[in-house]
N, C-alpha and C positions, 0 to 999 in steps of 0.2 A: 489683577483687578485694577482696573482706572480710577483715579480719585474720584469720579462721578458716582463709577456702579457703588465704591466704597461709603460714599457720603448717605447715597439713597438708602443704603442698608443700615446705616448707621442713625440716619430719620424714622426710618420704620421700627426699627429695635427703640427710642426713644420715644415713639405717639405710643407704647404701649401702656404707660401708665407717668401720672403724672412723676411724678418722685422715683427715681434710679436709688437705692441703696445703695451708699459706700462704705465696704466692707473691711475693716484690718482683723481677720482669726486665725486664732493665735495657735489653734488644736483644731488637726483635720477632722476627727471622732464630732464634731459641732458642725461640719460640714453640710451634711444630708438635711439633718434634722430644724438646720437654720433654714437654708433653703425652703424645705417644704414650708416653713412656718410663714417666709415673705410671700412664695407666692399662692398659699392659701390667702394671705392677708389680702390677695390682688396688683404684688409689685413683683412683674417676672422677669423684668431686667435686674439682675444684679452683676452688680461691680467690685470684683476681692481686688484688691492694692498688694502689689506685691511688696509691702513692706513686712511681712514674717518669715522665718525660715518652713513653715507649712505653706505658702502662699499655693505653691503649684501642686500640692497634692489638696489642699482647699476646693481648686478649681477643678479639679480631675473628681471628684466625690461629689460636687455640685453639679456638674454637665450632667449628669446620671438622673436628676432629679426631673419627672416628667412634668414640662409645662414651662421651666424655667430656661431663660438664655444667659450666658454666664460669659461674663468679661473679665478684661484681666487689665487693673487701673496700672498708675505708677509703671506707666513702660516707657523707659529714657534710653535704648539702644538696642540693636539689631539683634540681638540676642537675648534679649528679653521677650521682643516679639515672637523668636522662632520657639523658645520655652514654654510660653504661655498659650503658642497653635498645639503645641506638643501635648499642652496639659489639655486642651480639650474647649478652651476659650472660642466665643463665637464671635465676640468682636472685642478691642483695645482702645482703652482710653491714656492718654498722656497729659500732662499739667500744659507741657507745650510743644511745641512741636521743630523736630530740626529734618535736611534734607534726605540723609541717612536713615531717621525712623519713618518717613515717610512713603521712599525707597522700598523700605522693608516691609514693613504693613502692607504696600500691593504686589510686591513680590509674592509673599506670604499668603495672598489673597483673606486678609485680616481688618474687614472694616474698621478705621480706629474714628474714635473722637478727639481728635488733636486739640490742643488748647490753645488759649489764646486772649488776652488780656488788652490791648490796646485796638485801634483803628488798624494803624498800620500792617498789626498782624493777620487782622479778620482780613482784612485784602491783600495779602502775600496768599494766604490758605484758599480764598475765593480764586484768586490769580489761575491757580495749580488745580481747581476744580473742588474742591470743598466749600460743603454751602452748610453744614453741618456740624457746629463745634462745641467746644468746652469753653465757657467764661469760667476763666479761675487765676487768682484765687479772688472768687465774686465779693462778699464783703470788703477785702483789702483794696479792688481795684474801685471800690467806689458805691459797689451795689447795686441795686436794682435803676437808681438814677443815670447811672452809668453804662448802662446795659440798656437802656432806652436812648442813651445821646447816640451811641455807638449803631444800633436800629437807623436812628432816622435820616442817617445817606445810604447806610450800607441795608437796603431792607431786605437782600436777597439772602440773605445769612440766617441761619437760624445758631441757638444757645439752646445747652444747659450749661446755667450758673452752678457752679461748685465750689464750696470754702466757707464756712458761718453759713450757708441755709440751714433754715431752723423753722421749726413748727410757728415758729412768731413771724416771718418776714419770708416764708415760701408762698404767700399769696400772693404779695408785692409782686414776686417774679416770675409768676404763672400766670399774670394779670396781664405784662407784655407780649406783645402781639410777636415779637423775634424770640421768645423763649416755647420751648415745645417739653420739657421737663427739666428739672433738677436734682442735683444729686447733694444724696443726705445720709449721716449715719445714725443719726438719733432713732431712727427705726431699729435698728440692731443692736441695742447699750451692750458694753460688756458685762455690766451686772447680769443682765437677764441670760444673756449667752450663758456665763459662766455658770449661774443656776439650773440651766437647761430647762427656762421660762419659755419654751415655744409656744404658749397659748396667749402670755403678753406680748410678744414679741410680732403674732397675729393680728393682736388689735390694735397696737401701734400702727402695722401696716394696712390694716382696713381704713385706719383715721387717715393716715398720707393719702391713699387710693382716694379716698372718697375730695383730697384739696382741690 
């Protein structure tokens, strides 16, 4: 896969709904039944983080669910990526991005969302043919201010900002013309998970769908 065909794929998986879900669960048995509840609610990209030891059977129990596209966040090396095609993932997101996981991702034929924080990086990733990225960590590097300076030379670039998006300041950066969605976990509390509230956990995601 060419960084182009990857980027493309990784744009179209992202115009799906405004708000991407960032997901840490912690217990696979929460797996299905989250799933159907986000993209009942209208958000069918979701993003699990491989930061649990369920991460990759998370994502293997969620690929199953009809209607949803399931990614796999938190991928820092070549073997993450080939774990995460294994588990069923459709496309990979990273915090940032190095030559190795990039290698790997079109190896792998694994559209990723590479990430990327400053100028200089959004044009290393543009360089190499991604037009497609991750701002993160989005409040830390500055926010939605920031994410509009970084727009207005490089307008060929598109974002989702990730890190602090919240129901308070996800308008801000759905309002820039370089962002095409953002990722958020407030849709998915662990209280509600843990309760096995999938009908709040629905309307949470109707309110994001509808940002």
């Amino acid at each position: 896969m060419t960084p182009q065909d990857a980027s493309a794929a990784a744009l179209k998986i992202c115009r799906m709904a405004p708000i991407v879900p960032v997901l840490v669960v912690d217990d696979a048995k929460d797996a299905a039944p989250l799933a159907q509840a986000l993209v009942a609610g209208g958000l069918p990209a979701l993003e699990v983080t491989l930061r649990t030891p369920a991460a990759l059977e998370v994502i293997r129990e969620m690929a199953s669910v009809a209607g949803g596209f399931v990614g796999a966040g938190t991928l820092l090396t070549p073997a993450d990526v080939l774990a995460a095609k294994d588990a069923g993932a459709t496309f990979g997101v990273s915090p940032g991005a190095t030559d190795r996981l990039l290698d790997a991702c079109e190896d792998a034929d694994l559209p990723l969302l590479p990430g990327a924080a400053t100028a200089s990086e959004a044009m290393r990733l543009l360089e190499r043919g991604y037009k497609m990225l991750k701002f993160f960590p989005a409040e830390a590097s500055g926010g939605a201010p920031a994410l509009k300076a970084i727009g207005a030379p490089i307008p060929q670039v598109s974002f989702c900002p990730t890190g602090g998006v919240s129901p308070s300041n996800a308008k801000e950066y759905l309002s820039l013309p370089n962002v095409v969605c953002a990722g958020g976990s407030w849709v998915a509390p662990k209280d509600l998970v843990k309760a096995g509230d999938w009908a709040g956990i629905t309307a949470l995601a109707k309110a994001a769908a509808a940002l």
